[in-house]
C-alpha positions as CSV (number, residue, x, y, z in Angstrom):
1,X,55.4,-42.4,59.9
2,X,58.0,-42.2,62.6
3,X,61.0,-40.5,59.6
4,X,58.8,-37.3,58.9
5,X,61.2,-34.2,59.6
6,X,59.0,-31.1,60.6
7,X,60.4,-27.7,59.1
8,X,59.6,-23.7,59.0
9,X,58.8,-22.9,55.9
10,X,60.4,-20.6,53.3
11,X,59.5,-18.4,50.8
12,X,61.2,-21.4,48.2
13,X,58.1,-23.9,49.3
14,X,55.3,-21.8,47.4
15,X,55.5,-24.3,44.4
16,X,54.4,-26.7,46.4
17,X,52.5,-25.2,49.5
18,X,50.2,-23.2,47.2
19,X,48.7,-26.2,45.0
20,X,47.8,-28.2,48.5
21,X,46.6,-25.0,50.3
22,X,44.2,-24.1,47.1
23,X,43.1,-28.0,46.8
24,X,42.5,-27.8,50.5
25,X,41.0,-24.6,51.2
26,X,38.5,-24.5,47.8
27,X,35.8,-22.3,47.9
28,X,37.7,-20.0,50.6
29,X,41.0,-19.7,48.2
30,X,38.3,-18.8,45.6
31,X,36.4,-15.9,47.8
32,X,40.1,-15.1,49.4
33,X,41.2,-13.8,45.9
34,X,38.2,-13.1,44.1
35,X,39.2,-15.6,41.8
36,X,36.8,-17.6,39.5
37,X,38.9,-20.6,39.6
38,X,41.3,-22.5,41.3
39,X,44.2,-22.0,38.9
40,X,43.4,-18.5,38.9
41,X,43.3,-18.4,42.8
42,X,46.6,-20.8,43.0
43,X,48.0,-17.8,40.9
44,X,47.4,-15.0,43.1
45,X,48.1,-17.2,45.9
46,X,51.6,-17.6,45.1
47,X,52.3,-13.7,44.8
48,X,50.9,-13.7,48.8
49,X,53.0,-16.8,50.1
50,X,56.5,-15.2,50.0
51,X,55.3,-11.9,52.0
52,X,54.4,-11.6,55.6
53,X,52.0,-10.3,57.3
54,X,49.1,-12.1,55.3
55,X,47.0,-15.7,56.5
56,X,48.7,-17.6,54.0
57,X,52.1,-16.7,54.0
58,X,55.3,-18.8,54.8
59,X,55.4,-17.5,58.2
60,X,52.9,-19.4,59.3
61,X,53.8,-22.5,58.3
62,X,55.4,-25.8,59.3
63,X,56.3,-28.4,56.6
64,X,56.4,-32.2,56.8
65,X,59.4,-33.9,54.7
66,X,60.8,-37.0,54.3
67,X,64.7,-37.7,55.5
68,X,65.3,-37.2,51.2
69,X,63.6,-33.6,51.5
70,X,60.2,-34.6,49.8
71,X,57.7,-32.4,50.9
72,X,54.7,-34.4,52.2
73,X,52.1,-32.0,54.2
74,X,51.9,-28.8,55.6
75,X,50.0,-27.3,58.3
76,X,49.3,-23.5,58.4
77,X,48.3,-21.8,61.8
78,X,48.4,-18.6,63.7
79,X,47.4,-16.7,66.7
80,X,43.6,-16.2,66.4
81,X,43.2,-12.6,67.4
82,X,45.9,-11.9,64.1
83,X,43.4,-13.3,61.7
84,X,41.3,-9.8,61.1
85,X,44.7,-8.4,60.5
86,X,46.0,-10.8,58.5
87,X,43.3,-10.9,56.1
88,X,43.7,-7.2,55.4
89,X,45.7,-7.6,52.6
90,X,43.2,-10.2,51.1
91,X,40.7,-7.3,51.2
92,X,42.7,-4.7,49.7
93,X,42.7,-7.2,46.7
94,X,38.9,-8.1,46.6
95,X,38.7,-3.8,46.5
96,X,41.3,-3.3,44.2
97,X,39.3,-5.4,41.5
98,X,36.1,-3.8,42.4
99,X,34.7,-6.9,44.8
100,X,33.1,-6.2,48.5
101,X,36.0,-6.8,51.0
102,X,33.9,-8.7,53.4
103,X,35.9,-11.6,54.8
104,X,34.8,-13.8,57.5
105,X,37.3,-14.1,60.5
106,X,38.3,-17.7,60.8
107,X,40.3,-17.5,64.2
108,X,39.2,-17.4,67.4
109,X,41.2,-15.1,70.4
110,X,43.0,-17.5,72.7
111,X,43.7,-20.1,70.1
112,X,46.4,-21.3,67.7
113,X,43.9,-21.5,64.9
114,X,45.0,-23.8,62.0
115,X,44.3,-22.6,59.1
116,X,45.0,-25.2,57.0
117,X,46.8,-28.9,57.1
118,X,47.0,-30.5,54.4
119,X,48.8,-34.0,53.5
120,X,49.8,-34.8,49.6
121,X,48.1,-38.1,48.9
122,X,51.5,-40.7,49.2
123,X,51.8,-39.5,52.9
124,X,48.0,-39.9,53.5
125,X,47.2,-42.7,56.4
126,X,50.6,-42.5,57.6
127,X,50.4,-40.3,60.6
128,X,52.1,-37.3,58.9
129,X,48.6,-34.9,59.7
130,X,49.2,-36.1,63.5
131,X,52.7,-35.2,63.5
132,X,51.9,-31.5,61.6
133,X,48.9,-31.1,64.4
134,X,51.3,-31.9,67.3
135,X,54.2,-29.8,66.2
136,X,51.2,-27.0,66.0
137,X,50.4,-27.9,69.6
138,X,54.0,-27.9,70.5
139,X,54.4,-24.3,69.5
140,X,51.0,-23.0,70.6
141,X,52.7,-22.6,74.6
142,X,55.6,-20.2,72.7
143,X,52.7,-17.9,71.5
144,X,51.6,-17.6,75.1
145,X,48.5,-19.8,74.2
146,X,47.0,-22.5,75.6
147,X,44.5,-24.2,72.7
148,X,44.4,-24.8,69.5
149,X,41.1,-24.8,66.9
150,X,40.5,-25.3,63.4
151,X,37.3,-25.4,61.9
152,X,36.0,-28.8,59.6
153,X,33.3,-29.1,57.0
154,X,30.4,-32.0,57.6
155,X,32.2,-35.2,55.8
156,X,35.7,-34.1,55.8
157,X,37.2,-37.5,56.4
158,X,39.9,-36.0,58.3
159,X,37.1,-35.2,61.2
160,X,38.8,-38.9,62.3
161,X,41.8,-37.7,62.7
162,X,41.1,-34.2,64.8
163,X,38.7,-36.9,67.3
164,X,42.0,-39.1,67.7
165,X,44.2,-35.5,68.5
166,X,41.8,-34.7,71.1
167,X,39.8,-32.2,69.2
168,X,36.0,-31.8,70.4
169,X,33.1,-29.2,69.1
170,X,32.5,-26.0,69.9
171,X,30.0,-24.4,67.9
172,X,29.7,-23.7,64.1
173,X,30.4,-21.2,61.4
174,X,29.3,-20.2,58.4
175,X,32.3,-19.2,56.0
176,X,31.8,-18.9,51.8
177,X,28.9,-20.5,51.6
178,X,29.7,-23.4,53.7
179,X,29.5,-24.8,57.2
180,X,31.7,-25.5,59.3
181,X,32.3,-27.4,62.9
182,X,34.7,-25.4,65.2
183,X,37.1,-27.7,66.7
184,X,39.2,-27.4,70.1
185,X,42.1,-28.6,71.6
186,X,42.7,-27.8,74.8
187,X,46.4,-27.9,76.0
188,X,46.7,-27.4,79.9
């Protein structure tokens, strides 16, 4: 999809960043918020996305549109060594309703770590993940880094995808409940 315009995001995107991110993320939205469900997680979710300083806000984000202004993707990422930090006001949450603040770091030091990309299903197979994943690489160099990672379940069809953007394994983590294949992409 060679008409995909890649944007900053604002604070005005969170209608439709924080439906993707929650259908994307699953079971870590869930353990994020302490929420039972998705529409309860989606809710508490949206109060986080306009503020900085937390993993899923705005500033962290790049969205994919068409020429119109449709949103069609999104790709969340930040400096790895920032993710402890930016999950601290995740765990003030979990404590405020009475729930162990223990949250696994997903970031790794030395690497753009991507939270999150996610493409809404009309811009699937079009090449609008690549373009999210090389804007990510394009602004890794800025954050004086020279890699970017992301971590993938077993059978997450978008595996593919990281292969053909030069991704390759480096080790595995466990994260709420599930596991997970560390992915790298070396820039230099």
């Amino acid at each position: 999809m060679t008409d995909v315009l890649i944007r900053p995001a604002h604070p005005f995107d969170a209608a439709f960043a924080v439906p993707l991110i929650q259908a994307t993320i699953g079971r870590i939205g869930l353990a994020l918020t302490g929420a039972a469900a998705d529409v309860e997680a989606e809710r508490a979710l949206l109060g986080f996305y306009p503020l900085r300083g937390n993993r899923l806000s705005f500033e962290h984000q790049l969205i994919a549109q068409s020429p119109a202004g449709e949103p069609l993707g999104l790709i969340l990422a930040y400096p790895g060594e920032h993710a402890e930090a930016l999950d601290d006001p995740f765990r003030e949450r979990l404590h405020a309703l009475g729930l162990p603040g223990r949250i696994e770091s997903e970031g790794t030091p030395g690497e753009l770590y991507v939270d999150t990309l996610a493409v809404t299903e009309v811009a699937r197979g079009r090449g609008t993940g690549g373009r999210l994943l090389d804007a990510a690489a394009e602004r890794a160099p800025t954050l004086g880094l020279n890699r970017v990672g992301l971590l993938v379940e077993e059978g997450n069809p978008a595996a593919r995808l990281y292969a053909r953007q030069g991704f390759r394994p480096a080790g595995t983590r466990v994260l709420a409940g599930g596991t997970y294949t560390h992915l790298v992409r070396d820039l230099t």
